[in-house]
PAZAKOL-205135 format. One record per residue: x, y, z of N, C-alpha, C in turn; residue number from 1; residue in one letter. Coordinates in Angstrom, 3 decimals, decimal comma. Example, Ala and Ser with C-alpha at 12.3 -4.5 7.8 and 13.67 -1.06 7.14 Angstrom:
REC       n_xx       n_yy       n_zz      ca_xx      ca_yy      ca_zz       c_xx       c_yy       c_zz   doke   marfi
REC     13,190     -5,690      7,800     12,300     -4,500      7,800     13,200     -3,300      7,800      1       A
REC     12,850     -2,250      7,080     13,670     -1,060      7,140     12,900      0,030      7,870      2       S
***
This chain:
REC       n_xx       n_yy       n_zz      ca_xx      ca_yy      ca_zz       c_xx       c_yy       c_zz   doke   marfi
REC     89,510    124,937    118,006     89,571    124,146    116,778     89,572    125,070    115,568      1       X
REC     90,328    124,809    114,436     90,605    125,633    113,407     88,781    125,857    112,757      2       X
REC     88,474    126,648    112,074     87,052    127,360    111,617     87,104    126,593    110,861      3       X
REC     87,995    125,902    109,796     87,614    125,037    108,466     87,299    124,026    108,739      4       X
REC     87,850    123,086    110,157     86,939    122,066    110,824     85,715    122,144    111,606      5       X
REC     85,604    122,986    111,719     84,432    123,444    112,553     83,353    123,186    111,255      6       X
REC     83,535    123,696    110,098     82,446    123,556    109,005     82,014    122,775    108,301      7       X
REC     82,779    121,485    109,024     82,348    120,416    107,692     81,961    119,291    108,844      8       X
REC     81,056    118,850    108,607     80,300    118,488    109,414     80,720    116,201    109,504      9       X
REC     81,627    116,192    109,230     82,099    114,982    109,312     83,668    114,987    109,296     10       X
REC     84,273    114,117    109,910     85,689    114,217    110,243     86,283    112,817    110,398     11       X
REC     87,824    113,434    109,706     88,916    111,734    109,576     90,091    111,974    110,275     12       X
REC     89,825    110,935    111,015     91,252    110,746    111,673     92,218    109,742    111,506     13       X
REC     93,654    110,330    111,052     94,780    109,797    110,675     95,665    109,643    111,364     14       X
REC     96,041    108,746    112,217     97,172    108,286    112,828     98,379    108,152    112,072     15       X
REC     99,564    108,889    111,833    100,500    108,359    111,224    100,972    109,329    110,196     16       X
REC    100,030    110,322    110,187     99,188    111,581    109,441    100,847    111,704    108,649     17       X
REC    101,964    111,746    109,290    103,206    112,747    108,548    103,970    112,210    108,063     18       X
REC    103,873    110,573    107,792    104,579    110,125    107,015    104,241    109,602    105,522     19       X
REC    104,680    109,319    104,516    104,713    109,443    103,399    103,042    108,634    102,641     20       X
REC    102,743    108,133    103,394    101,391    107,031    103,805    100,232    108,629    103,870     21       X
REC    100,899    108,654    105,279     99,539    109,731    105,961     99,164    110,972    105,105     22       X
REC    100,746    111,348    104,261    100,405    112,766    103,869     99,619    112,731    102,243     23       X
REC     99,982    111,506    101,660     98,550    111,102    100,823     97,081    111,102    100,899     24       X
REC     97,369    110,161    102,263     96,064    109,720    102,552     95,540    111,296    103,304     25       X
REC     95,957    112,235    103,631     95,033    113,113    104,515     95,119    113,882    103,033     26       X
REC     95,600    114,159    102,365     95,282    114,870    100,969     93,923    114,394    100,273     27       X
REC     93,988    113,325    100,431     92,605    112,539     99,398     91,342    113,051    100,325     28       X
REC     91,926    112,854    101,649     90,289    112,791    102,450     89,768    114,379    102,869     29       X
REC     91,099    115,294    102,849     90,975    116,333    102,806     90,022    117,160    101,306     30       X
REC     90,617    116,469    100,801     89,742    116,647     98,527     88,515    116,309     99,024     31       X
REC     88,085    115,126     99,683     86,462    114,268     99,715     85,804    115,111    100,273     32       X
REC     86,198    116,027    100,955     85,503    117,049    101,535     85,213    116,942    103,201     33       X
REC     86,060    116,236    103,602     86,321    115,600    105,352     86,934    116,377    106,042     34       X
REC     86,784    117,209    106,932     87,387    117,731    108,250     88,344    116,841    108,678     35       X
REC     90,185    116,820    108,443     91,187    115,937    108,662     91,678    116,116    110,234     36       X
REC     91,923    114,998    111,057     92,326    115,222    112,128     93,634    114,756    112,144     37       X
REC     94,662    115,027    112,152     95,903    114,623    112,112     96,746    114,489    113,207     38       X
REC     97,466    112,910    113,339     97,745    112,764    114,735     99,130    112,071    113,943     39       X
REC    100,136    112,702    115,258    101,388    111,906    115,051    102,228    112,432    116,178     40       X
REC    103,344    112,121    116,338    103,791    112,418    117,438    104,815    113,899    117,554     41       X
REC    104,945    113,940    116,333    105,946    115,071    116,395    105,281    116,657    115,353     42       X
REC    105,158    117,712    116,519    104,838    118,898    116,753    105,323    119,732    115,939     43       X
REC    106,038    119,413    115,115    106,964    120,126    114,305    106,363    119,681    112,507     44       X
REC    106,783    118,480    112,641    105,876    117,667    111,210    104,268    117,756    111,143     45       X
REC    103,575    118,144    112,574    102,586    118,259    112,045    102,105    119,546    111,467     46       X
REC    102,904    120,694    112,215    102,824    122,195    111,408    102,918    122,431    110,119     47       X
REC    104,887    121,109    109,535    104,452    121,445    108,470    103,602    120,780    108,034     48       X
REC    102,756    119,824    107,763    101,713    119,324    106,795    100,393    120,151    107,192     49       X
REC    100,001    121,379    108,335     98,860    121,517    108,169     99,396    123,086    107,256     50       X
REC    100,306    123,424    106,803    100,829    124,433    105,926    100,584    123,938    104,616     51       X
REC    100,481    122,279    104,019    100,097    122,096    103,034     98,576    121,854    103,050     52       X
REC     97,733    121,792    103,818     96,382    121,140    103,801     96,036    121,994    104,697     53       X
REC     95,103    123,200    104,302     94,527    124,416    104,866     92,952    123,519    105,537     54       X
REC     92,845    123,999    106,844     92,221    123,291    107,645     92,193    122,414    108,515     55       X
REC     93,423    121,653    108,234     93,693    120,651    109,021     93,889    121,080    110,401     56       X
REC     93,605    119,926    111,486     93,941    120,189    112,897     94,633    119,308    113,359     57       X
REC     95,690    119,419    113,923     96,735    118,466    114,426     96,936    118,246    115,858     58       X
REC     97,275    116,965    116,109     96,604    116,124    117,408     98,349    115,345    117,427     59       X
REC     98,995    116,089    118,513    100,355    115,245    118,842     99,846    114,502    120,052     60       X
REC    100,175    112,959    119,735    100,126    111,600    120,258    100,912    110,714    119,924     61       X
REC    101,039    109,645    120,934    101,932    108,951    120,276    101,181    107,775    121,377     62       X
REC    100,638    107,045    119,745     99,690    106,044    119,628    100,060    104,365    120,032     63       X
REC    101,267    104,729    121,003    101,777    103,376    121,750    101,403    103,465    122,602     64       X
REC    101,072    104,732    123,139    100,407    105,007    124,840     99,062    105,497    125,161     65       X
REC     98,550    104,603    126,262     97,272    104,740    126,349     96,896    106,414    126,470     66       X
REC     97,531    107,178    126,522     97,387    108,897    126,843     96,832    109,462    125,177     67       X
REC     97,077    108,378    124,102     96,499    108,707    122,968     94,881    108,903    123,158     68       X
REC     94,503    108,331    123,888     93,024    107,948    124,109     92,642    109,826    124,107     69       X
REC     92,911    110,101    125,179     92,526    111,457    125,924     92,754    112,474    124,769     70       X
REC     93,754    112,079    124,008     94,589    113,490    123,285     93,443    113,272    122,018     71       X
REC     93,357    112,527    121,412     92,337    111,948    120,339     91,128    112,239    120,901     72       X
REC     90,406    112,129    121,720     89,325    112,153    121,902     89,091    114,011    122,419     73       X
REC     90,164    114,523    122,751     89,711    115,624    122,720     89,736    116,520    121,829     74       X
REC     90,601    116,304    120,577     90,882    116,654    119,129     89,196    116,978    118,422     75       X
REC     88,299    115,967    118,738     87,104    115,497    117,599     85,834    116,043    117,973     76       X
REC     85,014    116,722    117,587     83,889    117,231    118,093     82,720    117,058    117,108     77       X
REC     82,972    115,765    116,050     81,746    115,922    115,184     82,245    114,049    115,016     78       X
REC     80,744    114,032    114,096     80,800    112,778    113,804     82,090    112,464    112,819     79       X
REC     82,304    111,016    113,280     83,705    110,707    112,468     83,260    109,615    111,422     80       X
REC     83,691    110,013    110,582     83,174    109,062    109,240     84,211    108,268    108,708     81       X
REC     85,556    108,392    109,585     87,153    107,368    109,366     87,953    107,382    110,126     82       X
REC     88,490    106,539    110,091     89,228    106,567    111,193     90,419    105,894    110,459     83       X
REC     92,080    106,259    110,315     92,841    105,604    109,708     94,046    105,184    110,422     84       X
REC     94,811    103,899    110,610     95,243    103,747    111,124     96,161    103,244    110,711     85       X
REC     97,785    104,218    110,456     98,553    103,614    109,548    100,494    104,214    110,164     86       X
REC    100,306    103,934    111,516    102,105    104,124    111,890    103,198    102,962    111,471     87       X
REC    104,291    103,559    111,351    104,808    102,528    110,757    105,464    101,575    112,171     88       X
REC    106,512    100,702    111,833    107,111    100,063    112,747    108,643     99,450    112,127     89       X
REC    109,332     99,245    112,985    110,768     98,472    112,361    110,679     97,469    111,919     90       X
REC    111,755     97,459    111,041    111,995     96,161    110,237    112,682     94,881    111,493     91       X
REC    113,856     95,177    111,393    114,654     95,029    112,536    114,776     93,862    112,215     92       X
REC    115,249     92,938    111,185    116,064     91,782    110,923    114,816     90,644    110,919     93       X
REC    115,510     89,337    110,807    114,755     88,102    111,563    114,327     87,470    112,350     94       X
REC    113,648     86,833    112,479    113,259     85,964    113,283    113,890     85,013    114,486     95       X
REC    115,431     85,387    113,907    116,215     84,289    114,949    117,047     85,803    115,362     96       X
REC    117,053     86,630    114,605    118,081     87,565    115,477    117,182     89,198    115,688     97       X
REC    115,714     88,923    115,921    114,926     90,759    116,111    115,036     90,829    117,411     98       X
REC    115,176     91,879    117,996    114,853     91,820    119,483    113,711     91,459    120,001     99       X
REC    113,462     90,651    121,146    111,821     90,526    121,169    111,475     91,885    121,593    100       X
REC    111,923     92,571    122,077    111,419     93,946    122,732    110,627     94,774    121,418    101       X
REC    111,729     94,806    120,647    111,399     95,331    119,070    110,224     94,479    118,898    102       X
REC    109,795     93,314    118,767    108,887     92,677    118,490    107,721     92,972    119,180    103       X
REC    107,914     92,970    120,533    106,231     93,489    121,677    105,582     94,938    120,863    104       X
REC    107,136     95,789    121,073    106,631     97,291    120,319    106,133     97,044    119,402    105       X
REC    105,924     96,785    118,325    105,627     96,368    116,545    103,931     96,092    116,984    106       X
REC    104,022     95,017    117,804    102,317     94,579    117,830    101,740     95,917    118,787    107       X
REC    102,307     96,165    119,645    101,651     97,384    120,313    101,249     98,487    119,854    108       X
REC    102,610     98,737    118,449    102,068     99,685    118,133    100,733     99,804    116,895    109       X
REC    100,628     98,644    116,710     99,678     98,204    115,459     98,414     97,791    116,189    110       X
REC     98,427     97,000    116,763     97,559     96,403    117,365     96,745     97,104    118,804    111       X
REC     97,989     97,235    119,622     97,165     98,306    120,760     96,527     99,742    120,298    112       X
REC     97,518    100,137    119,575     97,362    101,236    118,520     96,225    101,713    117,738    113       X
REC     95,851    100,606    117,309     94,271    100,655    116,694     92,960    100,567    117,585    114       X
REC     93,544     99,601    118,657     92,558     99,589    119,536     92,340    101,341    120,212    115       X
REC     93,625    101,744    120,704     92,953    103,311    121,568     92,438    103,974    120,308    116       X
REC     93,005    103,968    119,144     92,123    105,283    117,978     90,643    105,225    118,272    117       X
REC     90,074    103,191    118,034     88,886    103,147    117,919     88,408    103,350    119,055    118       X
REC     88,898    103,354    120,118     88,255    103,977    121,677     88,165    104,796    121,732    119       X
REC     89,226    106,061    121,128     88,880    107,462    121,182     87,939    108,512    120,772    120       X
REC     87,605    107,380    119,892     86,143    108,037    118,582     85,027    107,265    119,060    121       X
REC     84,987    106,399    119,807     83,605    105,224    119,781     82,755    106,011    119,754    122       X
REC     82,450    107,139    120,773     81,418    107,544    120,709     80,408    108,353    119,420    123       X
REC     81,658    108,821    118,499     81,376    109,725    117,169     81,600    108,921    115,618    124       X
REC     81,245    107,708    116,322     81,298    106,765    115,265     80,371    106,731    114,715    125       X
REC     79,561    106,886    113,738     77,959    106,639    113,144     77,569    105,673    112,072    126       X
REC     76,641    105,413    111,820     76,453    104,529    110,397     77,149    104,657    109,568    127       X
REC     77,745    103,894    108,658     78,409    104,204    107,770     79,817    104,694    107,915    128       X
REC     80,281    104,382    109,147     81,763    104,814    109,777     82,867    103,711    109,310    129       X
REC     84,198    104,536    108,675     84,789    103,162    108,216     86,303    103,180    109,191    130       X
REC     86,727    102,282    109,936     87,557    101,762    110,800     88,614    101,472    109,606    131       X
REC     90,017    101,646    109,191     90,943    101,626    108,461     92,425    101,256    108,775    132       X
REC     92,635    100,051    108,755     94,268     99,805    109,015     95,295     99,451    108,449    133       X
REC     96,640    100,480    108,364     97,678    100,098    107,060     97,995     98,741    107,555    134       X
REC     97,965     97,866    107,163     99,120     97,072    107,543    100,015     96,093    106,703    135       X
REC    100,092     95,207    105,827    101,606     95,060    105,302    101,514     93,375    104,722    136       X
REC    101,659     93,264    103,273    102,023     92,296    103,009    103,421     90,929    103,650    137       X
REC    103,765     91,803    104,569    104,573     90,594    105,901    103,602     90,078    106,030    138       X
REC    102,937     90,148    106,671    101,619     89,937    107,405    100,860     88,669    106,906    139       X
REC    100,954     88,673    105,653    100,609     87,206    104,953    101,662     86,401    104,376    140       X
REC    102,888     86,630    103,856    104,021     86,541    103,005    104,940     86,630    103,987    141       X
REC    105,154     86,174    105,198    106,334     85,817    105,825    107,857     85,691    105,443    142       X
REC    108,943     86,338    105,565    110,183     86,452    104,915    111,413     86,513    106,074    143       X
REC    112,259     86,294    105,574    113,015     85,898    106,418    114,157     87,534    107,318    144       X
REC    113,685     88,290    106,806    113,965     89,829    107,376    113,158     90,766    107,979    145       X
REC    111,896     90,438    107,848    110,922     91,425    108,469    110,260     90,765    109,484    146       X
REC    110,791     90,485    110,689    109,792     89,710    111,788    108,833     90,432    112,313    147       X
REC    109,670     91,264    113,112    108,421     92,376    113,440    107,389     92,934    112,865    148       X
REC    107,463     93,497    111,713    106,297     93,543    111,094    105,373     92,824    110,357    149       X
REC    105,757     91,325    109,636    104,830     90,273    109,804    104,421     90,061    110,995    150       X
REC    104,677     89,797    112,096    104,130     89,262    113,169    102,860     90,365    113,637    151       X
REC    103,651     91,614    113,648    102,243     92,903    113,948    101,295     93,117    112,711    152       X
REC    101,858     92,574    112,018    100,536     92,651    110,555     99,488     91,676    110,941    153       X
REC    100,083     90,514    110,907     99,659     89,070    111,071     98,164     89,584    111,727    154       X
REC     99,006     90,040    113,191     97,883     90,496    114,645     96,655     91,280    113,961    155       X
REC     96,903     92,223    113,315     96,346     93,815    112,757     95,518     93,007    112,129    156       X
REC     95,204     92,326    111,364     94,524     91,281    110,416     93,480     90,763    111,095    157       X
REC     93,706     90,236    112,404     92,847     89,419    113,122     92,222     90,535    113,913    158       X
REC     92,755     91,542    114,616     91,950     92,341    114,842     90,715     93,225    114,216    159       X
REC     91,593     93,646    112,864     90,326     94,136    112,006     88,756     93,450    112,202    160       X
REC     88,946     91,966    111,791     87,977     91,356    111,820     87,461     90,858    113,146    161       X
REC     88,212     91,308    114,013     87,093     91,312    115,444     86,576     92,602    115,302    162       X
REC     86,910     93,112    115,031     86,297     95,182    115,096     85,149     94,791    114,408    163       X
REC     85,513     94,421    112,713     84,000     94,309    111,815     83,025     93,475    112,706    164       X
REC     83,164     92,396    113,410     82,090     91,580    114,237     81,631     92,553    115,057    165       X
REC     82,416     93,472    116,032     81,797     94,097    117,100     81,081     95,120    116,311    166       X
REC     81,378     95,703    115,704     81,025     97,088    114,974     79,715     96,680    114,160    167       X
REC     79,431     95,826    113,574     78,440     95,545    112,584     77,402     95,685    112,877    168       X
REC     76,810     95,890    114,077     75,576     96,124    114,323     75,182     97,642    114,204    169       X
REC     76,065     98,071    114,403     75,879     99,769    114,584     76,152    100,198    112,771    170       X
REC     76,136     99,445    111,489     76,743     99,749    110,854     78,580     99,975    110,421    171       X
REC     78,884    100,201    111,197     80,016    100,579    111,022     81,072     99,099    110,257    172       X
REC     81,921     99,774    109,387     83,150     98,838    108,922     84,347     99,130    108,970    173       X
REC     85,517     97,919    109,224     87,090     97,653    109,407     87,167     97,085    108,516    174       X
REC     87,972     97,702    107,750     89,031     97,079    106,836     90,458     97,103    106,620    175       X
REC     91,453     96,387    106,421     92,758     96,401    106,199     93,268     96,848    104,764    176       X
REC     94,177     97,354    104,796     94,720     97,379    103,272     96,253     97,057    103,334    177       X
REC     96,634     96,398    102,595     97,705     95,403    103,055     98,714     96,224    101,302    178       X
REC     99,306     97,185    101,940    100,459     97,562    100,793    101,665     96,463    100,691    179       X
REC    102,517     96,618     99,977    103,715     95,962     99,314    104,813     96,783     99,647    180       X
REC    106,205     96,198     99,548    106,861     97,706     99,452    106,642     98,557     98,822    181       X
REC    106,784    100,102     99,790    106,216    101,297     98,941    107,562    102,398     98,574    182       X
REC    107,764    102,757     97,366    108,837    103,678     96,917    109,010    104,613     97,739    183       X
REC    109,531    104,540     98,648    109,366    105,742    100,412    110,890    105,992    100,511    184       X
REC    111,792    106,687    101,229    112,295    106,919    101,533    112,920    106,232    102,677    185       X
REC    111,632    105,515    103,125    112,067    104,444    104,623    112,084    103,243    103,654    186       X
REC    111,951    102,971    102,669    112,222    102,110    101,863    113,843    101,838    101,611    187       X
REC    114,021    102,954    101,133    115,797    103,060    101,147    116,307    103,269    101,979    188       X
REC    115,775    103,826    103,343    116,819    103,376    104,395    116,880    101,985    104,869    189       X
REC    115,992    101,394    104,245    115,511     99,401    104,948    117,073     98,647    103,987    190       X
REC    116,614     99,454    102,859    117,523     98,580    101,682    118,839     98,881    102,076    191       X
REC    119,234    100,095    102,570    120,871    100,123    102,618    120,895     99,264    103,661    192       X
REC    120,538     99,174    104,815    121,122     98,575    105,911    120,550     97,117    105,410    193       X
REC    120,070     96,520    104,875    120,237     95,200    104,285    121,504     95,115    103,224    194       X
REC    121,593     96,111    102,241    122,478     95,985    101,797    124,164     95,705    102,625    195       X
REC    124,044     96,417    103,376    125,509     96,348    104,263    125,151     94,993    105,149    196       X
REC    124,223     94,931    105,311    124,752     93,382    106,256    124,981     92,453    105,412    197       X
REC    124,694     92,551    103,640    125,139     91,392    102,556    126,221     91,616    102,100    198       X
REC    126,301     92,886    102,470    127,652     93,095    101,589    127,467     93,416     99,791    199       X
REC    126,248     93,982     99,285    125,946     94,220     98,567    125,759     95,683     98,102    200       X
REC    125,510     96,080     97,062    124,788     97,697     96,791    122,890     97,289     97,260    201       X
REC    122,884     98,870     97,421    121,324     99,185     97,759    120,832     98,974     96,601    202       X
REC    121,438     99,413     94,877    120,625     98,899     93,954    119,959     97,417     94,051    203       X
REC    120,756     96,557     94,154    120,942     95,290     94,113    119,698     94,997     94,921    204       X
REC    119,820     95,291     95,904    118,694     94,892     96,975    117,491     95,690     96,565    205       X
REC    117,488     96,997     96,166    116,179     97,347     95,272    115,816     96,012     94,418    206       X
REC    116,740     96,051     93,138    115,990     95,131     92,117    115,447     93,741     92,831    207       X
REC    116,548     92,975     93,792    115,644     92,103     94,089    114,584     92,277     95,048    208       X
REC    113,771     93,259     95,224    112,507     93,705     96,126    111,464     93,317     94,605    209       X
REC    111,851     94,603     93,751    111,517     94,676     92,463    111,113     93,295     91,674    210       X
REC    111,768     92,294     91,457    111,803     90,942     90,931    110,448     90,393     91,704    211       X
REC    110,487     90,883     93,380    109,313     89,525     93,668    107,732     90,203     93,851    212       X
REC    107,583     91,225     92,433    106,646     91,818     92,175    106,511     91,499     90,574    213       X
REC    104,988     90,685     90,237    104,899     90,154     88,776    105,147     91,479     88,266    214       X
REC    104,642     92,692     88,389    104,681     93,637     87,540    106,086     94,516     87,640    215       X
REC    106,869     93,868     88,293    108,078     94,740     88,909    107,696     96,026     89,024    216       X
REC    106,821     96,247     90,261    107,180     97,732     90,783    107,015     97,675     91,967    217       X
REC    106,430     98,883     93,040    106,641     99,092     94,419    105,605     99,606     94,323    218       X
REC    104,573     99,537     95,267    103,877    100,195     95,736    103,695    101,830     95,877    219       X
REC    102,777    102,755     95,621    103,089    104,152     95,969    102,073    104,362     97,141    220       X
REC    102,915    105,425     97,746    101,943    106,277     98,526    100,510    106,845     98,518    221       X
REC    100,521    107,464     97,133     98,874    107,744     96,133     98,261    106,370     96,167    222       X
REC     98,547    104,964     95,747     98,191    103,785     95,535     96,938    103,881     96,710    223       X
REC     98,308    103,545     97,795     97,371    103,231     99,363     95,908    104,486     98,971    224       X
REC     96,717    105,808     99,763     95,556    106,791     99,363     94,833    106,832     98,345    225       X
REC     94,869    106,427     97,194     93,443    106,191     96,658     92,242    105,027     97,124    226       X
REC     93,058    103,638     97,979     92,337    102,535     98,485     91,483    103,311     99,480    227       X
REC     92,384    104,486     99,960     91,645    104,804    101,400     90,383    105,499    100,881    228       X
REC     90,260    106,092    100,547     89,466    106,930     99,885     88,106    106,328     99,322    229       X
REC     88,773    105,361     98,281     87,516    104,104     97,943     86,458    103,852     99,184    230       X
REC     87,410    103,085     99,960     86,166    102,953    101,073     85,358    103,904    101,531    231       X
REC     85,239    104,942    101,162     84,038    106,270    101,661     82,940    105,725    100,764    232       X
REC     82,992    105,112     99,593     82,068    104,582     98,888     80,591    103,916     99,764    233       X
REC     79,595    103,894     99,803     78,969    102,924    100,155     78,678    101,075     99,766    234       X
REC     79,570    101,411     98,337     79,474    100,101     98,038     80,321     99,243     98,559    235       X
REC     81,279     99,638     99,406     82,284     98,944    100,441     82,118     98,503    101,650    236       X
REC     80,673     98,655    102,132     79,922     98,249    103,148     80,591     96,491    103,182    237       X
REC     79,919     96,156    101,588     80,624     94,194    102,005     81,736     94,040    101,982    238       X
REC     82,453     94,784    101,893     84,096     94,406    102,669     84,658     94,228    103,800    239       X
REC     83,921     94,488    104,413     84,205     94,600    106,020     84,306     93,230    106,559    240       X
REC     85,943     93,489    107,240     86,567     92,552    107,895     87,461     91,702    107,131    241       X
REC     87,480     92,609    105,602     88,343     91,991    104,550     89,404     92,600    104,657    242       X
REC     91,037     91,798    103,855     91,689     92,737    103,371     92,097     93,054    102,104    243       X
REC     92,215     94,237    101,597     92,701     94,584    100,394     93,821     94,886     99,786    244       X
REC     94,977     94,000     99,221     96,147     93,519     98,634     96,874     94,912     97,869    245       X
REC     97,246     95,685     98,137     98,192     96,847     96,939     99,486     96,157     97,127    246       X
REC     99,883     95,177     96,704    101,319     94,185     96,804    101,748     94,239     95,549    247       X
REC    101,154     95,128     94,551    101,651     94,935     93,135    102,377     93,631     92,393    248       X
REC    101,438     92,593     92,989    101,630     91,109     92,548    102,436     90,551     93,217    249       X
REC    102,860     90,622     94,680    103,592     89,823     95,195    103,132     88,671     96,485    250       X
REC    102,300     88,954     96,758    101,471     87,466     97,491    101,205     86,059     96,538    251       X
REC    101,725     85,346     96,629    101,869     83,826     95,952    100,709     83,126     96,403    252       X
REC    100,907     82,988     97,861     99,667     81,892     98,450     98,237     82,288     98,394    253       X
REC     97,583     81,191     98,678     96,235     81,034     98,207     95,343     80,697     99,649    254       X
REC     94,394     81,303    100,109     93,997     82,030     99,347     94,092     83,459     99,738    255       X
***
């Protein structure tokens, strides 16, 4: 294990660590002064991000398969004070035309997904341990292009709050944080290929993303990672089993 994890006597683990999400969020928790454990599947992306974040230790898994368990759990040797859980998943059209296959994957990878992280750490979980899952204004706001990932949000939601029930005795808290579209790069690859099945420009399909946000904007990457971060607070203890909205005004329903 790298010497700079070895010295800090509490540690976060990030599922998802190398994409535009993770490399925020392991920046912030890396600043808080956390020993970062960084997990993702590809061996190459995780080199480069531990070239930007001196200390980091990187954990290739791929958090659809139960073999994450083993690889994660042998990564961690101190108490874990987070655990974050934020891979992405496909868009992959609607509801009348996603693949269901595409659809099983989406919840598996969200849902089973969270389950092996929190198996992999149970044991280095301690008071005050916070359980963390990206998951996605689909998830409440149902639309007629994103099945898969409403439906695995939806799940991710209900799980959280079985975690906070099981977990609460030991202290420990789950919480969700439910972003909006985020100005990403997988953002604009979502928009062109919507754009071409309308027959439209990618601007076009930007602005109307843009429009069904009161404040017209998108979500950022920093956004999420600063939510994540918040929760190290102790005053976030009563949140648990809640979720927290970065939709930059686009959830309508109540409540």
């Amino acid at each position: 294990m790298n010497a700079n994890v070895q010295q800090r006597d509490e540690i976060a683990v990030v599922v998802g660590a190398t994409g535009a999400f993770g490399n925020a969020i392991v920046g912030r928790l890396a600043a808080a002064g956390l020993g970062v454990v960084a997990v993702a599947r590809s061996g190459d992306a995780l080199a480069a991000l531990q070239d930007r974040v001196p200390g980091l230790r990187a954990c290739v898994a791929d958090i659809a398969s139960d073999s994450a368990i083993a690889a994660i759990s042998a990564a961690v040797n101190r108490p874990v004070r987070m655990v974050v859980h934020g891979p992405g998943v496909g868009v992959a059209g609607g509801i009348l035309s996603v693949p269901t296959a595409t659809m099983v994957d989406a919840v598996n990878i969200k849902v089973g997904g969270l389950l092996r992280l929190t198996r992999a750490v149970d044991s280095l979980l301690v008071d005050g341990s916070r359980i963390v899952a990206i998951g996605g204004h689909y998830g409440f706001e149902p639309t007629a292009y994103a099945a898969a990932a409403g439906v695995a949000n939806a799940a991710l939601m209900n799980v959280v709050r079985q975690l906070s029930l099981a977990y609460g005795s030991r202290g420990i808290t789950a919480h969700l944080i439910a972003p909006g579209p985020a100005d990403t790069e997988r953002l604009r690859r979502v928009a062109a290929d919507r754009a071409a099945l309308r027959g439209i420009t990618v601007d076009e399909v930007l602005a109307e993303m843009l429009a069904d946000s009161s404040i017209g904007r998108f979500t950022t990457a920093e956004q999420v990672a600063w939510a994540v971060s918040m929760l190290l607070d102790p005053e976030a203890d009563a949140m648990t089993g809640s979720s927290l909205m970065l939709d930059s005004g686009r959830r309508r329903g109540l409540p």
